[in-house]
N, C-alpha and C positions, 0 to 999 in steps of 0.2 A: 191723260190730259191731252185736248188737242189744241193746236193755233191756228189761228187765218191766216197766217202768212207764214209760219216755220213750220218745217217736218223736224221731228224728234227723233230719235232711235237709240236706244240704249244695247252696250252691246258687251255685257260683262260690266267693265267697270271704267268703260269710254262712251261718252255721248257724243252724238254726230249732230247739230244743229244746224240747219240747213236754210239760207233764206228763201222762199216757196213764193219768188213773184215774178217767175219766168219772162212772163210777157213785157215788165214794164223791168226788166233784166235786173231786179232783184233789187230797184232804187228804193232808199229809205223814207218811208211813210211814218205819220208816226203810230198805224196800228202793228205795224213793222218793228217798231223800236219797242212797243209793249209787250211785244212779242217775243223779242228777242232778251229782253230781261225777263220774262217770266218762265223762256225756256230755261237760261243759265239759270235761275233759282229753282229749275226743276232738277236741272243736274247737282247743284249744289245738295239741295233734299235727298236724291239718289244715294248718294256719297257715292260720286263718280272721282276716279283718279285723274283724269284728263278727258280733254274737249275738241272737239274738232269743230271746227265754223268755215262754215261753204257755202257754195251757191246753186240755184237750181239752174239749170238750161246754159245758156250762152257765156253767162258772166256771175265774177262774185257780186259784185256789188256796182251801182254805176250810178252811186253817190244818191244826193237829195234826188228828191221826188216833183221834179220840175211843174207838174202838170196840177200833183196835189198841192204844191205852193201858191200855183195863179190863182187855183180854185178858192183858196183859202182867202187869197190877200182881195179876191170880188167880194168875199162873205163879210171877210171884215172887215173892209174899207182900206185895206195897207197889207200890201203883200209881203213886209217884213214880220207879219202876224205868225207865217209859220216856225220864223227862226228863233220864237219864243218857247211856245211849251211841246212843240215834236220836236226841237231841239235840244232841248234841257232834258228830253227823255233816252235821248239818244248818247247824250254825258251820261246819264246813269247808267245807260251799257257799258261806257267803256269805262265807269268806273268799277264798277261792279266786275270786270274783265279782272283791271290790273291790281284790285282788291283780295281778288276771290285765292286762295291759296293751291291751288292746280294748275299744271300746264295748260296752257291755251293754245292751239295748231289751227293757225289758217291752212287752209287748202285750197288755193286762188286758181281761181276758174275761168278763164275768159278775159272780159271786161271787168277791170278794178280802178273806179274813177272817183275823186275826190273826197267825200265821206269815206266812200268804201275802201279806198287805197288807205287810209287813216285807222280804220275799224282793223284791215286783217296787222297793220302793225304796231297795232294796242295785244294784239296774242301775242305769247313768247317766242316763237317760233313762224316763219313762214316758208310753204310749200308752194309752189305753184309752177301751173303746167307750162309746157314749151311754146304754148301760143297765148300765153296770158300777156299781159299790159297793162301799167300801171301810171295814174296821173295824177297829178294836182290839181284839177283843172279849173277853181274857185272864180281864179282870175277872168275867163272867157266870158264870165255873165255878170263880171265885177263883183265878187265877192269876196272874202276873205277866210282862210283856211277855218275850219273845226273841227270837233269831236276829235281834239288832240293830235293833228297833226304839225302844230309848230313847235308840238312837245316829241312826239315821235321822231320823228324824220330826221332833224338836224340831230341826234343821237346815233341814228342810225346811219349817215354819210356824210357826216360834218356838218357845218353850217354852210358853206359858199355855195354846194351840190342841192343842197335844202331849199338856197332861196334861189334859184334857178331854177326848180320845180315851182315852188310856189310862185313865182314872178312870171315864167314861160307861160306855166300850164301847159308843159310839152308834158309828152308820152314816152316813155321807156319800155323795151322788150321786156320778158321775164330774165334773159341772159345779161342785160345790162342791169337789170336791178339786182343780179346775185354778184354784180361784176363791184358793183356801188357799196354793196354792205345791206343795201335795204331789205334784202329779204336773204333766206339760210339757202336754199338750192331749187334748182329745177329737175322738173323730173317728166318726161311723158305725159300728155295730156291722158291718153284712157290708162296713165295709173299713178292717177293723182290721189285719189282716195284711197287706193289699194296701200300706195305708200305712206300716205299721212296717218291711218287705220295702222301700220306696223308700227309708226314712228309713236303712236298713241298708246298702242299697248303695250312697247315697250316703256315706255313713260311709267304706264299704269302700274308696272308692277317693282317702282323702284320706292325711294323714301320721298313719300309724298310731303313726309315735315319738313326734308330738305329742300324739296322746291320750294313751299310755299313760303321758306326763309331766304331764300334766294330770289324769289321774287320781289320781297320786302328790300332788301339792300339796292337789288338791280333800283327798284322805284327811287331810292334814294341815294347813288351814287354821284350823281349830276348837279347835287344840291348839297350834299353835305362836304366838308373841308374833312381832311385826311384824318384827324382826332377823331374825327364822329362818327366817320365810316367805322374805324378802325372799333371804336366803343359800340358801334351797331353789331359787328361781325361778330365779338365779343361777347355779344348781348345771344345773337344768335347759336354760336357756338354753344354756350352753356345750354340752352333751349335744345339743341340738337342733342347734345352727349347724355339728356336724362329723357331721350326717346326708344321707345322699345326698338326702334328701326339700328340706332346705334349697335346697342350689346347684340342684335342678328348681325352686323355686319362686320364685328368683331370676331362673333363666335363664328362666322362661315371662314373669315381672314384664317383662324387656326386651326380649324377643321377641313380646311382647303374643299370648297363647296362652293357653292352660287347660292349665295343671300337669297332668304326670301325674306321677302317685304312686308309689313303689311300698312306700312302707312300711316302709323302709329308713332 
C-alpha cells in the first residue's frame, strides 16, 4: 500500500510512518491526515509491536496547513471551513494514536509547531534531535490549541508552563523541553532514528498486553479519583496475569533467562 503524503516501512515488527511533505515542512493537510490514519491502520493490520512517527526533510511537523486553509476558506466562502472536517480528521489520528494498544515513539525532527508539537505528544514516548523546537503557536494567527493539546501538555509540565506555551506562543529548544517534562530525552540529530528504531525494537519484543494496559490507565489517570484508578489497575491486573506473556515472564524469573515475549 502506498500514500500521497506518508512513507511506510515496516521493519520486523516496528513501523516507521513518516510524514512525506518536505516542502511545505510536513504541515497538516487533510490528505495528510487520511494518510496518516490509514497508515496507523496499516500498522495496526501488520500486527506491529510499535510505531515510530517522523518527519521528512527539515521538520516533524509545522502544524495546520496555512496555505491549504485560505485556499479552502476562497472555495467555501469562510476560512473556518477547514477547521471542520481536515480537522475532525486529524482528532481521529490522534485518537486512533492513544486508542490503538502499542507504543507510539515520536522522533522529532526539526520544526514541531502547534498541531504538530500536539501530534508527537499524543505518542507515548518522545525522542527528538538536538536541534529540534517546539511551539504552541495557535495564538500568532489567533487561534486556539487542538488535536489535543490542552489535554496533552498541561499533563505533561503542569498547568501554569501549559498556559505560557499556549498564551506566548513561544518556542522552546529540544533541551528545555526534556528539561519541562514535555518530552523523554534528546539525542543527536543524524541519530534520531537510529535511536528511536532501538528504542522501538526494544519495545517490540516486550509484553505488548502490558503496554497496551498501561496505555488504557495512563489515558485515564487524570480523570478518575483514586477508587477507580485503583479498580481500573485491578481490572488490568487480572487481564494481564491470564496473558501468555505473564507465565513467560514467570517461567524466565525461575529459570534465570530473558523472557521472550510474544505479545500475547
Amino acid at each position: 500500500m502506498s500514500f500521497e503524503t506518508v512513507l511506510y516501512e515496516l521493519n520486523g515488527s516496528v513501523a516507521t510512518i513518516q510524514m512525506n511533505r518536505p516542502d511545505a515542512l510536513n504541515a497538516l493537510s487533510l490528505q495528510l491526515g487520511k494518510d496518516l490514519r490509514s497508515a496507523v491502520e496499516k500498522a495496526i493490520s501488520d500486527e506491529v509491536r510499535a510505531v515510530v512517527l517522523t518527519g521528512s526533510g527539515r521538520a516533524f511537523c509545522s502544524g495546520g496547513d496555512l496555505r491549504e486553509m485560505k485556499a479552502m476558506g476562497e472555495q467555501e466562502g469562510n476560512i473556518e471551513a477547514f477547521l471542520d472536517s481536515p480537522l475532525k480528521a486529524l482528532h481521529e489520528v490522534i485518537l486512533l494514536i492513544r486508542e490503538t494498544p502499542i507504543p507510539f515513539i515520536a522522533a522529532v525532527n526539526g520544526v514541531c509547531a502547534g498541531a504538530g508539537t500536539n501530534f508527537a505528544l499524543a505518542c507515548d514516548l518522545v525522542l527528538a534531535a538536538d536541534d529540534a523546537s517546539f511551539n504552541e503557536a495557535f495564538v500568532r494567527i489567533g487561534l486556539s490549541p487542538d488535536c489535543g493539546g490542552t489535554f496533552f501538555l498541561p499533563r505533561a509540565v503542569g498547568e501554569k508552563i501549559a498556559t505560557e506555551l499556549f498564551m506566548t506562543g513561544g518556542t522552546v529548544d529540544a533541551k528545555r523541553a526534556a528539561e519541562i517534562g514535555m518530552i523523554n530525552r534528546v539525542v543527536p540529530a543524524a541519530e534520531l532514528l537510529e535511536e528511536a528504531g532501538k528504542l522501538a525494537a526494544q519495545l517490540a519484543k516486550g509484553p505488548t498486553g502490558s503496554y497496551g494496559r498501561i496505555k488504557r490507565m495512563m489515558n485515564a489517570t487524570f480523570s478518575n479519583d483514586l477508587r477507580s484508578q485503583l479498580d481500573l489497575e485491578g481490572e488490568c491486573q487480572l487481564e494481564s496475569g491470564k496473558a501468555a506473556d505473564f507465565k513467560e515472564g514467570v517461567a524466565s524469573f525461575f529459570e534465570k533467562r530473558p523472557p521472550s515475549f510474544t505479545g500475547k
